[in-house]
Rosetta silent file (secondary structure, phi, psi, omega in degrees, C-alpha in Angstrom):
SEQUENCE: XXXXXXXXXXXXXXXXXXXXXXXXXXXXXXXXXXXXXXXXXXXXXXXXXXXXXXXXXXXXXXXXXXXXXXXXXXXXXXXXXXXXXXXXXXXXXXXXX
SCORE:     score description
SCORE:     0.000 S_00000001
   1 L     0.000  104.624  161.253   30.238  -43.880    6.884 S_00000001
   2 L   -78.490  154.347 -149.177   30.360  -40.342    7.038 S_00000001
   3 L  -134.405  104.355  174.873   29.113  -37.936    4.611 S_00000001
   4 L  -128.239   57.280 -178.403   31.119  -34.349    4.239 S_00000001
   5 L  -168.226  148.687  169.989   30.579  -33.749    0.320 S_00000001
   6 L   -99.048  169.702 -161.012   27.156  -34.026   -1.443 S_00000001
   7 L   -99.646  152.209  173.559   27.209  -36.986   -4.175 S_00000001
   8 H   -66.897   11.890 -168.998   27.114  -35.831   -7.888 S_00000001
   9 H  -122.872  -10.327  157.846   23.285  -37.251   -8.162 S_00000001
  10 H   -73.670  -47.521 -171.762   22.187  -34.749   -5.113 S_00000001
  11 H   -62.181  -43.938  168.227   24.184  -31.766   -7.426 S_00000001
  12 H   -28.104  -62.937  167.787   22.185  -33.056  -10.033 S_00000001
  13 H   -58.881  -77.669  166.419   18.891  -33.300   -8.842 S_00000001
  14 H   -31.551  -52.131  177.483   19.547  -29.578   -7.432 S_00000001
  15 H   -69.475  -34.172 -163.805   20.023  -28.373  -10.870 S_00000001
  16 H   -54.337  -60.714 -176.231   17.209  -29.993  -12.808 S_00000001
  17 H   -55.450  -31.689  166.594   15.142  -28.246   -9.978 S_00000001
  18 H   -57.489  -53.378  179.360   16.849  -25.270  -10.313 S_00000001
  19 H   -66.397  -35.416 -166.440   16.101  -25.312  -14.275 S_00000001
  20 H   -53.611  -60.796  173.898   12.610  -25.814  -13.677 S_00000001
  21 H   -78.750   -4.986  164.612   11.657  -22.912  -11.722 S_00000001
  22 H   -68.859  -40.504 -170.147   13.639  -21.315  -13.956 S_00000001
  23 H   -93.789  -39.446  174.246   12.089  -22.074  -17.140 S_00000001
  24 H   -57.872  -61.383  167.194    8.592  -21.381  -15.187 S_00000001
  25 H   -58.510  -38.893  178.936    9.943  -18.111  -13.942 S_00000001
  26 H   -53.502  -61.893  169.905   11.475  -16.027  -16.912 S_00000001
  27 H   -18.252  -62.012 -166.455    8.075  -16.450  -18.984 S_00000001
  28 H   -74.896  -44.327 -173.646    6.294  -14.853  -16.259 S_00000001
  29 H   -94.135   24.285 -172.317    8.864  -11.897  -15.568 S_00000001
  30 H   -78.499  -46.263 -168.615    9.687  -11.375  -19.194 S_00000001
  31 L   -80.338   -0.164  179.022    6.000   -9.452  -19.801 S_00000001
  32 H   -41.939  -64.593 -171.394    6.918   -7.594  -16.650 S_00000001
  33 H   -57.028  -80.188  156.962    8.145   -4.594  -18.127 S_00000001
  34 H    -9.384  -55.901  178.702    5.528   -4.127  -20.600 S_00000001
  35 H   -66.106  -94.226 -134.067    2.695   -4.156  -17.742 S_00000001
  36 H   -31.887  -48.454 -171.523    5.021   -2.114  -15.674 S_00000001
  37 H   -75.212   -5.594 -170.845    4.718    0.947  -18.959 S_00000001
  38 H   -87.447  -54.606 -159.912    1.391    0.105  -19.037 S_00000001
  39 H   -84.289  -20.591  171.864    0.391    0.766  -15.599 S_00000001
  40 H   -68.251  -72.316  176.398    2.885    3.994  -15.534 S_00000001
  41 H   -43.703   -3.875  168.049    0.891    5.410  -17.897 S_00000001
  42 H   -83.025  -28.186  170.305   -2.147    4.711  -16.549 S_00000001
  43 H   -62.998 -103.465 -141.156   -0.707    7.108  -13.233 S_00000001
  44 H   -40.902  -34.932 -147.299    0.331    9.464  -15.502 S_00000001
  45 H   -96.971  -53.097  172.651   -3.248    9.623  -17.235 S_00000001
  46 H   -39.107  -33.073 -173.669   -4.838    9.415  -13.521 S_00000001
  47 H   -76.990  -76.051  161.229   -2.308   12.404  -12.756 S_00000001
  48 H     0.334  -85.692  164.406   -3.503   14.356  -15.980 S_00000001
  49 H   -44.130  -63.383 -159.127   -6.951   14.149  -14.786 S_00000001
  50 H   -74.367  -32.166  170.479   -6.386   15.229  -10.858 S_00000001
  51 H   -74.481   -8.553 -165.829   -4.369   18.487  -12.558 S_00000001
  52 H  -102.650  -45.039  157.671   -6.801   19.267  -15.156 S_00000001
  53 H   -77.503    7.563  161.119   -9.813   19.167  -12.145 S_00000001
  54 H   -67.041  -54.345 -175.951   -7.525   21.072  -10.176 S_00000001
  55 H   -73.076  -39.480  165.954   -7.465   23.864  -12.932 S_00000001
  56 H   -32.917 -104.792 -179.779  -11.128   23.346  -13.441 S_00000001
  57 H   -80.303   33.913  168.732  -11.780   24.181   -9.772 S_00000001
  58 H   -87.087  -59.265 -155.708   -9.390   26.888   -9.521 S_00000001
  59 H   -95.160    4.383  157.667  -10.790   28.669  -12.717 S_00000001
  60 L   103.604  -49.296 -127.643  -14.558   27.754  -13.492 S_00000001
  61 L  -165.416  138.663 -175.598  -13.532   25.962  -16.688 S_00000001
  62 L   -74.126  167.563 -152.719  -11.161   23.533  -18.319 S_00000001
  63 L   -58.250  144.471  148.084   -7.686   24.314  -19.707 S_00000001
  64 L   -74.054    0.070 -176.029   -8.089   25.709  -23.195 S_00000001
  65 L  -156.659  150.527 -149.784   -5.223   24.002  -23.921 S_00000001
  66 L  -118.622    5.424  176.496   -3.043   20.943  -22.312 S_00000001
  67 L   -40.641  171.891 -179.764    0.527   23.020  -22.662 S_00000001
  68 L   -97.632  -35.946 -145.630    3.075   22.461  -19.755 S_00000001
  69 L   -87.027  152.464  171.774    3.715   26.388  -19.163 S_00000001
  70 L    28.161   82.599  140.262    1.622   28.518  -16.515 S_00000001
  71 L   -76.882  -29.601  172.703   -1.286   26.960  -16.231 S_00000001
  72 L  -100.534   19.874  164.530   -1.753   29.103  -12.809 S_00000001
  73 L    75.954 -111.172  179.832   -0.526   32.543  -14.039 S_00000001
  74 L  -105.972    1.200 -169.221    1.381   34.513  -11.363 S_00000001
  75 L   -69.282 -164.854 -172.025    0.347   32.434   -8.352 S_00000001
  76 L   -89.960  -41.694 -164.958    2.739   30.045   -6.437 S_00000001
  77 L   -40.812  -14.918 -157.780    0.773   27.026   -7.798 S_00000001
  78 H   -71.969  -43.328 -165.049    2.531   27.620  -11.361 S_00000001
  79 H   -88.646  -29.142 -168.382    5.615   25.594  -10.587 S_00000001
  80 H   -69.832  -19.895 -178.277    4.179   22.612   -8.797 S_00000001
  81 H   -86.220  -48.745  166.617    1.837   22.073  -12.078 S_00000001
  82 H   -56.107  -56.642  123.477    4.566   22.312  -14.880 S_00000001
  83 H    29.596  -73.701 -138.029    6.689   20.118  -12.092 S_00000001
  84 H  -111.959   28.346  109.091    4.004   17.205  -12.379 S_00000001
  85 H   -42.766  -21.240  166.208    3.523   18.308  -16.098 S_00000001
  86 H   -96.863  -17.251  178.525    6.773   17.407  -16.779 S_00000001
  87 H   -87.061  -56.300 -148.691    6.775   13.977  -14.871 S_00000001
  88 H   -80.784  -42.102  177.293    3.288   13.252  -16.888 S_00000001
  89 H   -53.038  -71.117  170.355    5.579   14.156  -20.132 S_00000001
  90 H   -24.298  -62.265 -156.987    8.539   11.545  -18.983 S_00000001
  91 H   -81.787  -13.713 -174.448    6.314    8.883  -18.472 S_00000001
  92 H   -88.122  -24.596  164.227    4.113    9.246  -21.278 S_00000001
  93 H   -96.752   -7.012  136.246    7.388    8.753  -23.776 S_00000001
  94 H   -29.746  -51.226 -138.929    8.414    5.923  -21.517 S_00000001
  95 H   -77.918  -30.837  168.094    5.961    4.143  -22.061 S_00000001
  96 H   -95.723   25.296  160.649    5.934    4.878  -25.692 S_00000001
  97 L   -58.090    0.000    0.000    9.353    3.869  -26.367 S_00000001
């Protein structure tokens, strides 16, 4: 007796198993996203901080103000801060969206 078809109680068996991890899995990646804005914003706050003790020890003293434009005046540094001032912007109305 040869066997070149699976039986409908093998297809079966394959789904139920199928549903299972299914019904385990979704649960778990459903809150996914959520972490995911959670933890961007935690970069972005970590980012904040490495630019604002950047300006610190360029300039003696902290920003007087948290604006995106010229924080470094005429130097070259001025575009690379608005740059990851504007990526810190993005992600912080990601995440509260």
């Amino acid at each position: 007796m040869s066997r070149g078809a699976f039986s409908l109680i093998e297809l079966v068996v394959v789904v139920v198993i199928l549903g299972v991890i299914g019904a385990i899995a979704v649960p778990r990646m459903s809150g996914m996203a959520s972490r995911a804005k959670v933890q961007g914003a935690a970069g972005a706050v970590q980012a904040a901080q490495s630019v604002i003790e950047e300006y610190r020890a360029i300039h003696g003293s902290p920003p007087a103000s948290l604006g995106v434009s010229n924080f470094y005046g005429k130097s070259g540094l001025g575009t690379r801060m608005r740059l990851r001032a504007r990526r810190i912007s993005r992600l912080w109305l990601q995440v509260r969206m």
